[in-house]
Each structure stands twice: as structure tokens, then as C-alpha cells.
C-alpha positions in Angstrom: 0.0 0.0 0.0 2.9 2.3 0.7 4.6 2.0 -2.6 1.2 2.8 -4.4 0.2 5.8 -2.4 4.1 7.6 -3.9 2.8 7.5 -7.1 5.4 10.1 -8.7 6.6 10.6 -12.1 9.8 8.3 -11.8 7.1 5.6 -11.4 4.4 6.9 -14.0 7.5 6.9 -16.9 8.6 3.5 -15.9 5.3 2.2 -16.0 3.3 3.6 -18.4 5.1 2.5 -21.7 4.1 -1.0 -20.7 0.3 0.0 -20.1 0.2 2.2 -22.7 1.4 -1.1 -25.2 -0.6 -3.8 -23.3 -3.3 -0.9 -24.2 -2.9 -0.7 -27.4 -2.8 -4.3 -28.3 -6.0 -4.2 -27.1 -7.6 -1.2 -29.0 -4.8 -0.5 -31.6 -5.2 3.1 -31.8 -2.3 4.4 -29.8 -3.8 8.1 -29.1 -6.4 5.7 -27.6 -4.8 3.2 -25.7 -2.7 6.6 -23.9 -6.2 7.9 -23.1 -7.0 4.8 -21.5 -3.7 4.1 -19.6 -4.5 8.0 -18.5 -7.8 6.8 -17.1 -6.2 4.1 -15.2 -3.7 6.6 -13.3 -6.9 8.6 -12.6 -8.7 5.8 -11.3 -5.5 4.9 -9.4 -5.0 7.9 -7.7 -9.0 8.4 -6.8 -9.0 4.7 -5.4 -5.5 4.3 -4.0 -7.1 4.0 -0.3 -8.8 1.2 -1.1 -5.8 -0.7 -2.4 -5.4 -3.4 0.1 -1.6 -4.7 -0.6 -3.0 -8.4 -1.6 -1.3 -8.4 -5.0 2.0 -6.5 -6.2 0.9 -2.5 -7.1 1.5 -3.3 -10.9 -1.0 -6.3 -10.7 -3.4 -4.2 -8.9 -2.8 -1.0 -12.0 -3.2 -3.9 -14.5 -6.2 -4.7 -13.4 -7.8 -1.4 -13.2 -6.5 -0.5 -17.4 -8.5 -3.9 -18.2 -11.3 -2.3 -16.6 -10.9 0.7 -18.7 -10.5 -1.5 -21.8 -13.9 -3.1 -20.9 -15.5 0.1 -20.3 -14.5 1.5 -23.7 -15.7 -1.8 -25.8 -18.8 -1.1 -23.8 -19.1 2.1 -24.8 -18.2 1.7 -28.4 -20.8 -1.1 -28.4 -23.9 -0.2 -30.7 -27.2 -0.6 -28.8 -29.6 -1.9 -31.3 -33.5 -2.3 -29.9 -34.7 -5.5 -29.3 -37.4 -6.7 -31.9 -39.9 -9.1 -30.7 -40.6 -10.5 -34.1 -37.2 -10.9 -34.9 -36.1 -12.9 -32.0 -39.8 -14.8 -30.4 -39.2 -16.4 -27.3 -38.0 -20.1 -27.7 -39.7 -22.1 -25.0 -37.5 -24.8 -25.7 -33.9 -23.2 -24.9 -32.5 -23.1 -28.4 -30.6 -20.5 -27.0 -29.1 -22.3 -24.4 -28.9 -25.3 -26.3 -26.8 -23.4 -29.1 -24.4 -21.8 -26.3 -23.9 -25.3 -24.8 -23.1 -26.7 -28.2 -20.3 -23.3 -28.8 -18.8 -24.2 -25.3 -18.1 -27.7 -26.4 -17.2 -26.7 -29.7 -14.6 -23.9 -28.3 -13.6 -27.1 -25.8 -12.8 -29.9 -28.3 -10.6 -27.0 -30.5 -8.9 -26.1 -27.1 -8.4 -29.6 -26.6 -6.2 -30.1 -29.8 -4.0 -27.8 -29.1 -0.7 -29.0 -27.7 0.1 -28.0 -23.6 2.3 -25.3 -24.3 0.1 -24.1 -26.7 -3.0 -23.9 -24.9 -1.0 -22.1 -22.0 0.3 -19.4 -24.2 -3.4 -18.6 -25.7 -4.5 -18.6 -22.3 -2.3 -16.2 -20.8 -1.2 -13.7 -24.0 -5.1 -14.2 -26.0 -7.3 -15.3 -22.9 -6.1 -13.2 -20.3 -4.4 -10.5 -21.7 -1.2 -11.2 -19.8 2.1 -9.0 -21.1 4.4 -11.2 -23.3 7.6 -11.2 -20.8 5.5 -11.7 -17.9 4.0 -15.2 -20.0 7.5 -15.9 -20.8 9.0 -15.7 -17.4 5.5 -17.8 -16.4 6.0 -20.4 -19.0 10.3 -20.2 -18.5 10.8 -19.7 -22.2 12.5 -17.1 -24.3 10.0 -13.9 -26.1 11.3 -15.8 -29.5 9.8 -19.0 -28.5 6.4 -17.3 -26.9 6.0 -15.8 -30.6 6.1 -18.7 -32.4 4.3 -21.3 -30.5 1.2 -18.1 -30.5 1.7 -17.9 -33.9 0.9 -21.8 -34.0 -2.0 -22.4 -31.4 -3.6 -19.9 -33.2 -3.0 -21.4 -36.7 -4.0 -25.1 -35.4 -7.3 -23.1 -34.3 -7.7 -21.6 -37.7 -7.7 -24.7 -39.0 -10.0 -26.6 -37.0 -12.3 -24.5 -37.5 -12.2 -24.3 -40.9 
């Protein structure tokens, strides 16, 4: 808690680089990935009471820009009306029946993927975790990250086509 209430500007230029590329991976406008890593500082400095200590400052900053990532998909979301005679009420649970059958689908493709594989689209696709921290997770070199990405999502591309 003490290192996050001296937020200075030796911290904010270490920091924000990162953010500001984690960002933009994200929304791949850079002029908007820098507003949203400003939004996080905000939010930082407005909430840095409630910061309890339980995870590393960075962790805790990480999780409030993918926040502000969420907020501004939400935002840029179009709101279409609902139509009633477009979309009649299914008493039957196609709807639920179809998102079961996706699940399982997304599942079996998951399960084709090698181990290494399936960890690196989990933490660099799924979670959204920064490349060297997935290396250092995984123990392999940036190099290596790339290419077994490169091939998860590949093997994916396939199976689905």
C-alpha cells in the first residue's frame, strides 16, 4: 500500500510504456490506448485507499486498465433495440442449447492444441497477460512465446475451418 500511495513521475514513466502497449494491443489506436492508460492513473490515484496490498501495485494497476479496456468496448458497443418479431421467445432453450453446443465446440478446439500451446493462448489471447510476464511464467524465451502463438492460433484456424 505504501509503494502505491508515492505515485510520482519516476514511477508513472517506468510504468506507463508498458500499459500504454498492453493498451494498445488491445484497442490498436495508440492516441487511444494513452487515453485509457490516463484513465487508469486517474482511477489509481481516486481509489488508492482502497488498495489493500494483496497483489503487487502493478498487478493491482493492471487490473484497473482492463477495466478501462472493458468500459470502452462497452461504450463503443452499438445498442440496437430488441425486436420481438425478430427474436420470439423459444420455450424450448434453443438459445441455451446453441451456447452449450459453442462451449463444447470452443472445448474440443482447445483440446487439440498442444500443452504449451494452450497455456500461451491462455495467458497472451485469454487473459491478456504482457508477453515477458507469459515468458517468465511459461520459463521460455519472447522468440519462443511468438512462435508457439503464432501456431496455437494457426492449429485453431484450421479446425475451424
Amino acid at each position: 500500500m505504501e509503494a502505491l500511495l508515492r505515485i510520482d513521475g519516476r514511477l508513472v514513466r517506468e510504468l506507463s510504456p508498458k500499459f500504454v502497449a498492453l493498451a494498445q494491443r488491445a484497442v490498436h489506436r495508440r492516441e487511444d490506448a494513452e487515453d485509457l492508460v490516463q484513465e487508469m492513473w486517474i482511477s489509481a490515484l481516486t481509489s488508492a485507499d482502497h488498495f489493500e496490498g494483496r497483489s503487487s501495485p502493478r498487478t493491482w494497476l493492471h487490473a484497473i486498465l482492463r477495466r478501462r479496456i472493458a468500459d470502452n468496448f462497452r461504450r463503443m458497443r452499438p445498442v440496437l433495440p430488441y425486436d420481438e418479431e425478430l427474436h420470439p421467445q423459444d420455450d424450448d432453450g434453443a438459445e441455451r442449447v446453441e451456447s452449450r453446443q459453442l462451449a463444447e465446440l470452443a472445448l474440443s478446439m482447445l483440446s487439440e492444441l498442444g500443452e504449451m500451446e494452450r497455456q500461451v493462448l491462455e495467458l497472451c489471447a485469454l487473459d491478456d497477460v504482457d508477453r515477458d510476464q507469459a515468458c517468465e511464467q511459461l520459463g521460455i524465451t519472447r522468440g519462443h512465446l511468438r512462435v508457439v502463438l503464432h501456431r496455437a492460433r494457426k492449429k485453431l484456424l484450421d479446425l475451424a475451418a
